[in-house]
N, C-alpha and C positions, 0 to 999 in steps of 0.2 A: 557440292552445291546442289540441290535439291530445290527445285524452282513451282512456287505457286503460279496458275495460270497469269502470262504476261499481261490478257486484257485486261486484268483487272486495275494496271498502271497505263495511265497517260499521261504522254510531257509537250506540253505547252497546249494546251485547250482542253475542250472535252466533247471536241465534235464527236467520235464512236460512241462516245458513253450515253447519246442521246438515246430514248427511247428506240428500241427499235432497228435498230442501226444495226450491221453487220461488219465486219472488218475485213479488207481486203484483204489482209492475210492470211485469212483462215479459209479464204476458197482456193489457197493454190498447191497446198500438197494436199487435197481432197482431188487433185487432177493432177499429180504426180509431178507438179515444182515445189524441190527443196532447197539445198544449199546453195547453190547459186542465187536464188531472187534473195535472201535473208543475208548474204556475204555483199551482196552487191549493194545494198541498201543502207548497210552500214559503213562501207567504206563512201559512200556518197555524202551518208551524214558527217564521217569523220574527214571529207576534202573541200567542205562548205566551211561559208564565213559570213550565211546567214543570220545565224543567231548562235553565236559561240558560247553562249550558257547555256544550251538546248541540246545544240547537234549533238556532244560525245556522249548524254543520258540518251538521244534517240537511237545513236549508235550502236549503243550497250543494250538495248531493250529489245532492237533487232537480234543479237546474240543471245541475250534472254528466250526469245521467243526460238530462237533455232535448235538451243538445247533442249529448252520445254515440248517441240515436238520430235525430238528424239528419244527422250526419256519415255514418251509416249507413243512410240511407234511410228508414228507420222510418219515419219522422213527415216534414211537409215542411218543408223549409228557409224560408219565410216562414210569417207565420201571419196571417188576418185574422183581426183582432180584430171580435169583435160589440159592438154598443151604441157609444154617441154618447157616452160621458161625458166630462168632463175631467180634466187632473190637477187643477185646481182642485177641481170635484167630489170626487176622491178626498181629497185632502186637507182639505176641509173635513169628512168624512165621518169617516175615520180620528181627527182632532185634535176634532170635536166628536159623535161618536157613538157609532163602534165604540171607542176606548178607553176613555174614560168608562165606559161600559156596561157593558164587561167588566172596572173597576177595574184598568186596566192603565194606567203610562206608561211612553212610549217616547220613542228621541231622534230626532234630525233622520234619526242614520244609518239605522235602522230604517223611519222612515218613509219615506228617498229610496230605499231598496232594495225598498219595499215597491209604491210608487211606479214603480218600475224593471220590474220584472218585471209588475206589473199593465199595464203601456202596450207593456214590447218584443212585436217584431214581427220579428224575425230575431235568425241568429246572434248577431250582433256585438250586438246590446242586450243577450243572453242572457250574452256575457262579460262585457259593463261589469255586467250586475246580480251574477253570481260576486264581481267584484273587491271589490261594495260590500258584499257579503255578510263576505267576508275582511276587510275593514274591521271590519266588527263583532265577530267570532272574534277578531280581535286588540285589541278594547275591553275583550273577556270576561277576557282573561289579564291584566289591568292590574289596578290600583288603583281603574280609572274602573270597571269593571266589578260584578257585571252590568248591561248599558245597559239592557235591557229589564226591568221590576220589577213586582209588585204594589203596589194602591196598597188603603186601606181596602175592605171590601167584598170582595176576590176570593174566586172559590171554586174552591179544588183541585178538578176534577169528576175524582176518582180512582175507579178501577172499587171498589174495595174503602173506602174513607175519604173522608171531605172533609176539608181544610184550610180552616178560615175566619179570615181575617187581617184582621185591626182594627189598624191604626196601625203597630205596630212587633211586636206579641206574635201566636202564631196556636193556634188550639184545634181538637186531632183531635176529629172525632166518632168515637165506638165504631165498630167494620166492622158494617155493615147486615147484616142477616139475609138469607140471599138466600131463602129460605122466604118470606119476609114479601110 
């Protein structure tokens, strides 16, 4: 997998691509953060249920961008990971804490890509977690989709409104006062 520079793709707008514009990404392994802000970013995109036709391309583009600056130096080509945990740990943490909590479920795929990139440690992890990512993109465009959903309880934490979704119905709140 041989990656043309990632800025050149954007998914859902084209605020960067404006004239002029800089991307927050590209000033942080110029000051020596790498895999962690780009792992982090993606498993963020991949536990949201914002916009479940966006997040798992945003996800993947993050992963894109991580291998693209190790192919190029940027960042290094292995990474040790800190802490002791396991995938079991993770997995028990994801399927009995962090979803629940955020009234979020998710499928097997979700959580083995999520799983995937919390544990890789080189390139080649970084593509099988892409692929498993692409797996999910192409759940979103089916029938079966979207894999990743609200469940009672969630709350759209939108800058301007909240969404609160009970069951099957969801109720805006008025836009907050930003005076207030």
């Amino acid at each position: 997998m041989t990656l043309n520079n990632p800025n050149a793709v954007q998914y859902g707008g084209d605020h960067y691509h404006k004239a002029g514009m800089n991307q927050h990404w590209d000033m942080l392994p110029v000051f020596g953060y790498g895999w962690e802000y780009y792992i982090g970013r993606a498993t963020a995109y991949l536990t949201r249920v914002k916009q479940p036709e966006l997040d798992p391309q945003k996800a993947g583009h993050f992963v894109d961008k991580l291998v693209w600056l190790i192919d190029n130096g940027w960042v290094p080509p292995v990474y040790a990971r800190h802490g002791h945990r396991t995938t079991a740990e993770l997995h028990h943490y994801l399927a009995d804490v962090y979803f629940p909590a955020n009234a979020i479920r998710a499928t097997s795929d979700e959580a083995a890509a999520i799983t995937m990139l919390m544990f890789a440690t080189n390139r080649a992890d970084l593509v099988a977690c892409k692929q498993a990512i692409s797996r999910i993109e192409r759940i979103q465009h089916t029938d079966e989709g979207p894999a990743i959903h609200p469940t009672a309880g969630y709350v759209d934490q939108d800058r301007d409104n909240r969404t609160y979704v009970f069951g099957d119905s969801a109720v805006v709140a008025a836009e907050r006062d930003p005076t207030k």
